[in-house]
N, C-alpha and C positions, 0 to 999 in steps of 0.2 A: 736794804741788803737782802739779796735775794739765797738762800742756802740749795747743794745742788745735792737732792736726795734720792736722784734717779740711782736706782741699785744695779748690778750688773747682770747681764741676763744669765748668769749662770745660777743668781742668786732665786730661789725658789721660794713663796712664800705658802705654808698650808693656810687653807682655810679654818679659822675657830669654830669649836661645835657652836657657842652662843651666837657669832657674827659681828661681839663688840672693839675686837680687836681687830678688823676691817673697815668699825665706823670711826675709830680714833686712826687711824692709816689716814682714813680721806678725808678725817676733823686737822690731820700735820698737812698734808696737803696744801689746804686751804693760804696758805704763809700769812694768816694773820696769826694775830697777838692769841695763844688760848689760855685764859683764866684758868688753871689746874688746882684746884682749894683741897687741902686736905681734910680726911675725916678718920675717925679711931674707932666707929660701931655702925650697926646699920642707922639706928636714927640719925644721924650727924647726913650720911650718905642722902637718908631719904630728905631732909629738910634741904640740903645743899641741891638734890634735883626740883623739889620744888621752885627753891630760890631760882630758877632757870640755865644753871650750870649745864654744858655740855659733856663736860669728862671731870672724874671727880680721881686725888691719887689717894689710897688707900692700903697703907703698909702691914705687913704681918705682921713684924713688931709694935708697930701702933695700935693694933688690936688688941695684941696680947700683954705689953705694957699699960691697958686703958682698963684693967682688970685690978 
């Protein structure tokens, strides 16, 4: 099942100042399967990039609930 997420050209995308919300744009692109693992601090984050994850989701209240 292919999803059609061409935007309309009216729709205007800014650039992010870091660049990672341009790499996950062309990580959905992709139309496979993306593993998205959650994390609630930076070490969960940094172990889950070691483990080989490409995008990790990471909630404000997961943070602040993990306190």
């Amino acid at each position: 099942m292919q999803l059609d997420v061409d935007r309309p050209k009216e729709f205007v995308l800014r650039q992010s100042l870091s660049g990672m919300a341009e790499r996950f744009r062309e990580l959905l692109r992709t139309r496979d399967i993306v593993a998205l693992p959650g994390a609630y601090d930076v070490l969960s984050v940094m172990l889950l990039q070691e483990a080989g994850f490409d995008a990790v989701f990471l909630s404000g209240y997961g943070v602040a609930a993990s306190f």
